[in-house]
C-alpha positions, 0 to 999 in steps of 0.5 A, a space after each residue: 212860846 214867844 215874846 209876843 205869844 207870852 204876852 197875849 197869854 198873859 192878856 188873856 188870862 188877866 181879861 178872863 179873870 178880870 171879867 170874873 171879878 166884875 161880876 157881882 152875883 158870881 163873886 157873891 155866890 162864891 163868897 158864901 160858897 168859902 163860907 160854907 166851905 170854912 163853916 162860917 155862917 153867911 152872914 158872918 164877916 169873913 175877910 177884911 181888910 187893914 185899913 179898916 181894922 186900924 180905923 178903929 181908932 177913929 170910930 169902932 163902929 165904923 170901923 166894923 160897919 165899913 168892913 161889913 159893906 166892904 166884904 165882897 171887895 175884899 173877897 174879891 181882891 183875895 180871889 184876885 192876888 191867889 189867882 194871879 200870883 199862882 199864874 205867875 208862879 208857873 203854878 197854873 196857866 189858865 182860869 181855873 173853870 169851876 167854883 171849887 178850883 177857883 176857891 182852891 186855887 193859891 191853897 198852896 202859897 207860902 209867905 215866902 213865895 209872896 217875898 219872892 214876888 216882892 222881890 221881883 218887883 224890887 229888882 223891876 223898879 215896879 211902882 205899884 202906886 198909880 200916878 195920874 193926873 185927872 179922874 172922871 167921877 160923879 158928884 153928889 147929883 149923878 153928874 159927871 165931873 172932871 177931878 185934876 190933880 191939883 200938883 199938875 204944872 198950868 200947862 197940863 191943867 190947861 189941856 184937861 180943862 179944854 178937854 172937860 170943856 168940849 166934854 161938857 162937864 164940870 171942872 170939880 176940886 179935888 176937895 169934892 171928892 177926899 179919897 181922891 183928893 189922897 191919891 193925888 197927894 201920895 201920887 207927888 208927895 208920897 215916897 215910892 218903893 215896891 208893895 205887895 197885897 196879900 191875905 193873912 189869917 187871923 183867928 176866923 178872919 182872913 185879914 188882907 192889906 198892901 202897904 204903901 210901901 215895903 222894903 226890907 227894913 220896914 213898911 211904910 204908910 202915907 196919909 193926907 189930912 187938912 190942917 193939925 187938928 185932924 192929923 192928930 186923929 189920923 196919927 193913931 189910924 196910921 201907926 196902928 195901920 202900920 203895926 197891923 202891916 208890919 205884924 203880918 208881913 213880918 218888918 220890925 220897922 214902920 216908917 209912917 208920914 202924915 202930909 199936913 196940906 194946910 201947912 204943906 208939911 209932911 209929918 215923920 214917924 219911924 218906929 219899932 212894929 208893935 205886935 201887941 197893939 196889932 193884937 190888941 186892936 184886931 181883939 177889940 175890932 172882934 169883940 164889936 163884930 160880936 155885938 159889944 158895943 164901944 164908947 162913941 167917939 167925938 160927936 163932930 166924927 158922925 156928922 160926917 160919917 157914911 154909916 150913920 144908918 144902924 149904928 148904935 152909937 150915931 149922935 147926930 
């Protein structure tokens, strides 16, 4: 096959299992089938992902809620990465077609095939981190608006804001929307190297996390937060999240940065990785999952929550 059959090839493949994922009811239907399949009760977290285990130390609660509500895109980026990462293994070269292959499917991968795909993407110079410069969004009304990264030069504003404009939509700041807004910051303040997402299993979960950054010697964790008083709530979410990282994909360093905007001050730590604490939060995160019910956390923390609704310690 040629360079440009390879290429439509792999087109192909990558639009056939995109259009899979984005297929809610199909993605939940095969969720509860690996469920069935690990003898896990439906209703029963199942996959989860880092970020959300380490934010136990923002609110326990939360941190279980959040996980909850977001089982099915984790799920659906582990089908993902086993899928793809075994089509470019050369371990198979087309969709697999039916529920149980899909599920199946990556079965066979090793942590050493996941280093060898780093690896890959190393010697590429790969940025896997995506750098933009604006985002159509919806704000709290249903309302399309334009988001510009705030680090782009006058020139390039310009140009987005003449865009919105013969659009028809509002110019919203980046302050509307946070996750966005730490997209943008890491886009230009972030330091760059390769990463990976990949699955690990812990006790009856599947734990799955991308790093922002890997290198042979460490992992490596951004954060963004407005001024020093919420950074020093953010620091204990981003060591820990770096401790979970650093446990599974086996780097006995962490280099975490936390980028202050109030004072455009970027905060460094680099640090053994603590498997104990990686342990000791996943028991803990386990323990709620079960029903135990934690101390709540600062009462200033739910007032800005998005789980509100059913949790037992809310104190709005």
């Amino acid at each position: 096959m040629g360079r440009s059959g390879y290429k439509k090839h792999v087109e192909h493949f990558e639009a056939k299992l995109n259009k899979l994922l984005i297929d809610e009811e199909k993605l939940k239907g095969l969720l509860l089938l690996e469920k069935e399949r690990r003898c896990i009760d439906r209703k029963s977290l199942l996959f989860l992902g880092m970020a959300n285990v380490a934010g136990y130390y923002w609110c326990a609660i939360r941190s279980v809620l959040k996980s909850r509500a977001n089982e099915l895109l984790f799920f659906g980026s582990y089908l993902y990465d086993r899928i793809r990462y075994s089509y470019q293994l050369g371990l198979i070269d087309s969709v697999p077609e039916t529920d149980v292959t899909l599920l199946e499917t990556g079965n066979n991968l090793t942590f050493n095939d996941i280093e060898k795909l780093l690896r890959e993407r190393v010697s590429q110079a790969e940025k896997v981190s995506v750098e933009f410069d604006a985002s159509v969004e919806l704000d709290e009304h249903g309302k399309r608006v334009m988001v510009i990264n705030p680090s782009l030069p006058l020139e390039q504003k310009t140009w987005y804001e003449a865009e919105a404009k013969r659009s028809g939509i509002r110019i919203a700041s980046a302050e509307e929307f946070p996750k966005l807004r730490g997209e943008f910051l890491e886009s230009t303040k972030a330091e760059q190297y390769p990463t990976i997402r990949w699955n690990f299993p812990w006790r009856k979960y599947l734990v799955g996390g991308a790093p922002d950054g890997i290198t042979d010697r460490f992992v490596y964790e951004f954060k963004t937060t407005r001024n020093r008083f919420l950074a020093s709530f953010e620091k204990p979410v981003a060591l820990m999240q770096a401790d979970l990282y650093g446990c599974f994909f086996r780097r006995k360093n962490k280099r975490v940065q936390i980028y202050i905007m109030k004072e455009d001050n970027i905060e460094t730590y680099e640090e053994k990785t603590d498997a104990s604490k990686a342990e000791t939060v996943l028991t803990n995160f386990a323990k709620v999952d079960a029903g135990w019910i934690p101390p709540p956390p600062k009462p200033w923390k739910c007032k800005h929550c998005d789980f509100t609704e059913g949790c037992p310690i809310n104190q709005t």
